[in-house]
N, C-alpha and C positions, 0 to 999 in steps of 0.2 A: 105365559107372560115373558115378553120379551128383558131381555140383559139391560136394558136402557129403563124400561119402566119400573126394574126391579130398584134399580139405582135411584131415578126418581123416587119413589114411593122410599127405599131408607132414610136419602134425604128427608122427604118430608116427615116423617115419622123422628124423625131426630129432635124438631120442633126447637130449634134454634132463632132466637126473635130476630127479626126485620124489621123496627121500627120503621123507617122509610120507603115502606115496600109500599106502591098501590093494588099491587097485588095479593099478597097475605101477610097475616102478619110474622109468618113465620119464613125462613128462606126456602125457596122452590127451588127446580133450574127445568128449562126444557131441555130438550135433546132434538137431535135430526140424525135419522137412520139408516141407510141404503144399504143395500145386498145383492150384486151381482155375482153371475157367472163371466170372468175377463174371456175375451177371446187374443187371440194372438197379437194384432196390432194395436191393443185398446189402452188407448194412454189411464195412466190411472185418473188423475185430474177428472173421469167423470164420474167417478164415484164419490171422490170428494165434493165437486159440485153438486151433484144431486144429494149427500147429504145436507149441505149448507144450506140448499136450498127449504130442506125440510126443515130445519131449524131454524129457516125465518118466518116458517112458515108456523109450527107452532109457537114463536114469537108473539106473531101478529093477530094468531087465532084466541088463544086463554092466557099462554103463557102453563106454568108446571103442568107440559103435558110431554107426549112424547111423539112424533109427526115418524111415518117412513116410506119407503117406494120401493 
């Protein structure tokens, strides 16, 4: 189990209310996860976009999940 699902899943287990959530009624959060090896010239910026990426990406899929590449 990954460090981001672990965090998800405490959140959730915390079970703190959301009234306004269409999602549950308790607070969630997703995550976006990436994990490269950098090589020498490798701007950072694409680790952070590919995470962000992921995280719109479990956004747009359930929402409290955890998305990675």
């Amino acid at each position: 189990m990954s460090i981001a699902e672990k965090v998800r899943q405490t959140i959730r287990d915390l079970k703190i209310p959301h009234a306004a959530s269409k999602v549950d009624k308790y607070i969630t959060i997703s995550a976006g996860v990436c994990s490269m090896v950098p090589e020498m010239n490798q701007s950072p910026s694409i680790l952070f976009n590919t995470a962000d990426k992921q995280l719109y990406l479990a956004k747009n899929n359930s929402r409290n999940c955890v998305m990675s590449a």
